[in-house]
LUMRODO-259844 format. One record per residue: x, y, z of N, C-alpha, C in turn; residue in three letters. Coordinates in pm, whole numbers, padded with zeros to 5 digits, always signed. Each point is the difference from the previous one (the first is absolute). Layout:
% LUMRODO-259844
XYZXYZXYZAla ...
% end
This chain:
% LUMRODO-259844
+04671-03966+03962-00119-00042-00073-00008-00152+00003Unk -00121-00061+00010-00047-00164+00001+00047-00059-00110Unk +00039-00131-00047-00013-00025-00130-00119-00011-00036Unk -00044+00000-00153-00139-00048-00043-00048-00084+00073Unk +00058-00128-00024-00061-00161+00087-00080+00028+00126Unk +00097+00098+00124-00030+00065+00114-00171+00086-00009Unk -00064+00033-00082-00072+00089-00051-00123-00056+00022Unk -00124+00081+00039-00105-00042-00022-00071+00052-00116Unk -00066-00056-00083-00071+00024-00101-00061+00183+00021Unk -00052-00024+00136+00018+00186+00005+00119+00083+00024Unk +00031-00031+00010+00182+00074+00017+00043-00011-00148Unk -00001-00083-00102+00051+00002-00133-00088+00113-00054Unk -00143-00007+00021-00091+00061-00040+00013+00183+00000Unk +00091+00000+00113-00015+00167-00004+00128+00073-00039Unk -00045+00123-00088+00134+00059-00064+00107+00020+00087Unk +00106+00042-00095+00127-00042+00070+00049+00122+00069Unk +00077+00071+00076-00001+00120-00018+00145+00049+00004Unk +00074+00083-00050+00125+00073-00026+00091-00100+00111Unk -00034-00009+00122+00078-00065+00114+00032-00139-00031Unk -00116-00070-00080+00021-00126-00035+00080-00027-00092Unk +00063+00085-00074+00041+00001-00129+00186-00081+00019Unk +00089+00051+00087+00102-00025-00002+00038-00206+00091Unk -00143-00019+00100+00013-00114+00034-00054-00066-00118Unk -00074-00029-00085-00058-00014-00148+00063-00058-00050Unk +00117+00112-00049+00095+00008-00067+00117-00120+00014Unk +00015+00011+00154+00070-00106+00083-00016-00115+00002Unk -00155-00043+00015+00008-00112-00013-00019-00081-00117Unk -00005+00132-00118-00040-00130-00193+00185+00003-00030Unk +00043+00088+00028+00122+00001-00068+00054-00108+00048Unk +00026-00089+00037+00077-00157+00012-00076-00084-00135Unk -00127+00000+00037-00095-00048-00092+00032+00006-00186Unk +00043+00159+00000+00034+00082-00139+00122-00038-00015Unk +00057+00007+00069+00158-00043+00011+00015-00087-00060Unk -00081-00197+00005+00034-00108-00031-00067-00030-00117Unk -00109+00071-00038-00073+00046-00098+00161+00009-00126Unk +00008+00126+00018+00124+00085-00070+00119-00081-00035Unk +00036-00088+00117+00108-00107-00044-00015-00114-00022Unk -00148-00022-00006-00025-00127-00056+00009+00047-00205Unk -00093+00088-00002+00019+00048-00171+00114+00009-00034Unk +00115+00079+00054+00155+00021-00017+00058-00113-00032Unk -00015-00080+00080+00108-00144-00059-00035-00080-00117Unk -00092-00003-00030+00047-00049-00135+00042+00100-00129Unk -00007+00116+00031+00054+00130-00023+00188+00022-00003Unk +00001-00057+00121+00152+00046-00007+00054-00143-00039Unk -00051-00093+00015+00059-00138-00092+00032+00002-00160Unk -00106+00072-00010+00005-00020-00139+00149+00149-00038Unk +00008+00073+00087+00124+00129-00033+00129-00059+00000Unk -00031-00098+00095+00167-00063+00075+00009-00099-00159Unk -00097-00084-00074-00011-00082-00090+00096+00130-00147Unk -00049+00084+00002+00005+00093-00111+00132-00002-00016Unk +00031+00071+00153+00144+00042+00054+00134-00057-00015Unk -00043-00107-00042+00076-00156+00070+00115+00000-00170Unk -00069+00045-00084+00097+00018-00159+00066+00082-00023Unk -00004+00102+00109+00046+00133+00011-00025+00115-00091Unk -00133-00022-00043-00052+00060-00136+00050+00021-00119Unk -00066+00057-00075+00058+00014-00128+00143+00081-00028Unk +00083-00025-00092+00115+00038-00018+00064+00015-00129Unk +00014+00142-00063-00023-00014-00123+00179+00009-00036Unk +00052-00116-00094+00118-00048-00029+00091+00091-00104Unk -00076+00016-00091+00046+00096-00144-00058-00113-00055Unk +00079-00034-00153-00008-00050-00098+00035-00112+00021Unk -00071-00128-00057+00021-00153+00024+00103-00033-00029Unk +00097-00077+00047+00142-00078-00024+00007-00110-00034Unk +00008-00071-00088+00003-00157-00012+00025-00078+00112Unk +00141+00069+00011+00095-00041+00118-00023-00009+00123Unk -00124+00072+00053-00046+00012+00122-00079-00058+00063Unk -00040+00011+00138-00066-00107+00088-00094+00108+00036Unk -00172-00035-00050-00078+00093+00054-00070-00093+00126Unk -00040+00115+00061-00093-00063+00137-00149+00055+00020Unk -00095-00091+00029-00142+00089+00079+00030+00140+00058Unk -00089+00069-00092+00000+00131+00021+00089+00113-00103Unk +00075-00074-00049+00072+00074-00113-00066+00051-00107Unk +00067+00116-00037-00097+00068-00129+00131+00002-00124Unk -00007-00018-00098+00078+00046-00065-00036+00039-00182Unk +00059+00064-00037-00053+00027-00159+00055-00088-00102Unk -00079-00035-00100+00044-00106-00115-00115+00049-00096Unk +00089-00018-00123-00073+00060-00111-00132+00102+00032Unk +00042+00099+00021-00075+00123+00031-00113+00046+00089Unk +00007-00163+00106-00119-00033+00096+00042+00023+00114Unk -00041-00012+00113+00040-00003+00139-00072-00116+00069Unk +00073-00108+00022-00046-00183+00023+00015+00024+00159Unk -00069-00071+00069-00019-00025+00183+00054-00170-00012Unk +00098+00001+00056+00007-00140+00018-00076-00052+00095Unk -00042-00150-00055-00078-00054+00109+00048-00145+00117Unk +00105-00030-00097+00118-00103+00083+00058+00028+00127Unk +00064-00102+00048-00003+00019+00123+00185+00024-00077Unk +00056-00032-00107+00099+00022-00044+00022-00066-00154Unk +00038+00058-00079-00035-00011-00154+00175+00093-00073Unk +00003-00073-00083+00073+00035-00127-00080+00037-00141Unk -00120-00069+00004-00058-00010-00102-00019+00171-00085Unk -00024+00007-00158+00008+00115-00053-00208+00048+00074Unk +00041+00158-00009-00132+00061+00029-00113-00095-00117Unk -00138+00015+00027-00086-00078-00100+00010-00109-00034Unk +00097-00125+00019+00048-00105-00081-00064-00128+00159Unk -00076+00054+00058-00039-00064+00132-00091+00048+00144Unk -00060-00082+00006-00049+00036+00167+00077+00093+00111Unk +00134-00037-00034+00093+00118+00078-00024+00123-00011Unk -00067+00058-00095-00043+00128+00030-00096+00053-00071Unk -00040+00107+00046-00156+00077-00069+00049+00158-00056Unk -00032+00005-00082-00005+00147-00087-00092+00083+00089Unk +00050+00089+00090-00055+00108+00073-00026+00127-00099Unk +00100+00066-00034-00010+00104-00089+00000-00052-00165Unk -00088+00038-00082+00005-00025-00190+00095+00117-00018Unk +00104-00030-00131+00025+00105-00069-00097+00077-00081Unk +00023+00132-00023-00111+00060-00058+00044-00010-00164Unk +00053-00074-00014+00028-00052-00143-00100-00043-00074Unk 
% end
């Protein structure tokens, strides 16, 4: 099959028929192709970005003593806090280091 460009305005003009269908096919799919991976990448940037904290990770119960990191979950006074540090000691609530994900139903 011609590409479009190749085409005369009467040749575009007339239906296509079953035979045309698989050269068609042939020649958009490169086209669809870069289409498809042009949308994807900033798609999979942003997964590899997500990825990169190794997601969430739920600890138990907060430790004074302990070293939390981005992505940590842990419980303090009857809540479930997301840390947001890139590394924190700080108590759950008492800071930017972390956010109250779950309320107690207290």
């Amino acid at each position: 099959m011609e590409k479009p460009s190749d085409l005369s305005p009467e040749q575009l003009a007339k239906p296509l028929r079953t035979g045309d269908l698989p050269g068609l096919m042939a020649a958009l799919a490169p086209t669809i192709a870069e289409c498809v991976a042009a949308q994807l990448k900033p798609l999979r940037a942003r997964i590899l970005e997500l990825e990169k904290g190794g997601g969430v990770r739920y600890e138990g119960v907060w430790q004074a003593a302990r070293e939390y990191q981005r992505g940590m979950m842990a419980t303090f006074d009857g809540g479930i806090f997301h840390c947001n540090a890139d590394v924190t000691r700080d108590k759950p609530g008492t800071s930017s280091a972390w956010t109250l994900a779950i309320k107690s139903g207290r």
